[in-house]
C-alpha positions in Angstrom: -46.8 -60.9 89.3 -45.9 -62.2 85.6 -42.6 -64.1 86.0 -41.5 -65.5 82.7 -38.4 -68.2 83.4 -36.0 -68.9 80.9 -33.5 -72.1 81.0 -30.2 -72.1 79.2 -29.1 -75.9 79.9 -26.6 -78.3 77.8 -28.5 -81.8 79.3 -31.6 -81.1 80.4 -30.9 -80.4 84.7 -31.6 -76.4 84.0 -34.8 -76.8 82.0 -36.2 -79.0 84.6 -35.3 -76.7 87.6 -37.2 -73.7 85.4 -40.1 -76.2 85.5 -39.9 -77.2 89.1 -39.9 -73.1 89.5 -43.0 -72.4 87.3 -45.1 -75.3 89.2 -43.9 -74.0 92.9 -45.0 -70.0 91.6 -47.4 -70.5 89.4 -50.7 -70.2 91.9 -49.6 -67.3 93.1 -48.1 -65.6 89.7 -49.1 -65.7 86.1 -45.5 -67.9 85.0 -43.9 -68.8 81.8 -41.4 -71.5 80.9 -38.9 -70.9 77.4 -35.4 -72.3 76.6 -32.9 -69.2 75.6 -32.5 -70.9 72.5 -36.1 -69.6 71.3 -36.2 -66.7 72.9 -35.2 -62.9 71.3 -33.9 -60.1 74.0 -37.0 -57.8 73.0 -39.0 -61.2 74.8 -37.5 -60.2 78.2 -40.3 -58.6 80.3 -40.0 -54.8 81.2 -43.5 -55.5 83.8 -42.4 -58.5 86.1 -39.6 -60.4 86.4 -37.4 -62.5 84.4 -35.9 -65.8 86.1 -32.7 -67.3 84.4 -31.7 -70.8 85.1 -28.1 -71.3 83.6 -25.7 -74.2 83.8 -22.1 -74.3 82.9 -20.5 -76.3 80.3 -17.4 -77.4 79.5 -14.3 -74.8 80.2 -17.1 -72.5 82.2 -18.6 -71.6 78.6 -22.7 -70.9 78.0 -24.7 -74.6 77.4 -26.0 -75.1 73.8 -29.5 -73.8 74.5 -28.0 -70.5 75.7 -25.7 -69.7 72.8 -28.4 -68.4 70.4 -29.7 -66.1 72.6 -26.0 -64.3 73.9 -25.3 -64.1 70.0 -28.7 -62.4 69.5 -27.7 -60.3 72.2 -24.3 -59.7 71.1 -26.0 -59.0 67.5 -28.7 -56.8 68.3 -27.6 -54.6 71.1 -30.6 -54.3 72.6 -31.3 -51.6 75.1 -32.5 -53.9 78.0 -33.2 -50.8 80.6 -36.1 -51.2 82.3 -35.5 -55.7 82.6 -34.7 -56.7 85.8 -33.7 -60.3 86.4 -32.7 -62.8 88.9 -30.0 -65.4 87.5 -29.5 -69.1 89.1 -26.8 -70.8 88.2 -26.0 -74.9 88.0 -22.2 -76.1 88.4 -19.6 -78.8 89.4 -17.7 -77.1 92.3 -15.1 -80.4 90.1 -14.3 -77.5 87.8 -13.2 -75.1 90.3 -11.7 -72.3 88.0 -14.7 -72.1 85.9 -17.2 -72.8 88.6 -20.8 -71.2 87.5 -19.4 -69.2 84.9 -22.0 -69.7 82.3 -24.7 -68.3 84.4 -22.0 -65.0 85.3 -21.5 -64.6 82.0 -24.9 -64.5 80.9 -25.7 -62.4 84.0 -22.4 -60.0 82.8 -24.3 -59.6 79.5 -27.5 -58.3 80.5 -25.9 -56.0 82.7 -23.8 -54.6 80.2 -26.9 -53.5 78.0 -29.0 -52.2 80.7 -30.6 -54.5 82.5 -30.9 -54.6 86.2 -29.8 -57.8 88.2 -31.4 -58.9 91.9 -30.5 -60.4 93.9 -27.4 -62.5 94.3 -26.0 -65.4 92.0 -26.3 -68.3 93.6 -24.5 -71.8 91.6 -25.8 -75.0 92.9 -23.2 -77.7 92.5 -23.8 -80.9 91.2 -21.0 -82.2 93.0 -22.8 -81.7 96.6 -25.6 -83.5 98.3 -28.5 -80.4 97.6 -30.9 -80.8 95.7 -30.6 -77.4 93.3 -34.8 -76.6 93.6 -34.1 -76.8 97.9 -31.4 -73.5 97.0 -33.2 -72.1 94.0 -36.5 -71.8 95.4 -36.2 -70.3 98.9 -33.5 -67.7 97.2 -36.2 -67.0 94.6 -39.1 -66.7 97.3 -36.8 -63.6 98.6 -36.6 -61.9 95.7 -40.3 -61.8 94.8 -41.1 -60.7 98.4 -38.7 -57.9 98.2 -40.4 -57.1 95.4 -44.0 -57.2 96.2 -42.9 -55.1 99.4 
């Protein structure tokens, strides 16, 4: 399957989970790595699957290198019907009222222009003992079996 992951990250944790990802998939799938900052919506696969690793900054607002793209989004207004995704989210549980809500709201704004979500949403916290690969890739492993199935 072609799984292309994108990263959306303010210091560098998000971009090394999507690489962590691509190296755990990548001899069983045809992967890609990019940081939403380069990316355009039309770059979204339609075949395959499209893996989103989003942290939070701040007051719950999108990192730097995910602003560019939710602007082209909000910009363009791309049809994204036929894009499904699977979003995983990095947070500090420290921030409770905002807790993962860069990767919802990126997650809010695919939905809204078409694209299909799977899976559930799951927001590591960097405040807890996990380490955010031991959630992101078992979650990640369901999704592509439902998939393939």
């Amino acid at each position: 399957m072609n799984i292309a992951i994108f990263f959306g990250t303010e210091t560098g944790n998000a971009e090394m989970l999507a690489e962590d990802i691509a190296t755990e998939l990548e001899d069983q799938h045809e992967t890609s790595v990019a940081n939403l900052a380069d990316t355009a919506p039309d770059a979204l696969l339609t075949e395959g699957l499209n893996v989103i690793v989003c942290s939070s900054y701040d007051d719950g607002d999108f990192p730097a290198s995910a602003k560019p793209f939710v602007e082209k989004v909000q910009a363009a207004k791309p049809d994204l019907t036929g894009v499904r995704f699977a979003i995983f989210g990095l947070g500090d549980s420290e921030y409770a009222d905002t807790y993962g809500f860069g990767s919802m709201k990126v997650a809010e704004l695919l939905v809204a222009h078409g694209a299909e979500a799977l899976g559930d949403r799951p927001v590591h916290d960097a405040a807890g003992d996990a380490l955010p690969e031991d959630m992101a890739l078992p979650w990640l492993e369901e999704i592509i079996g439902g998939l393939d199935a």
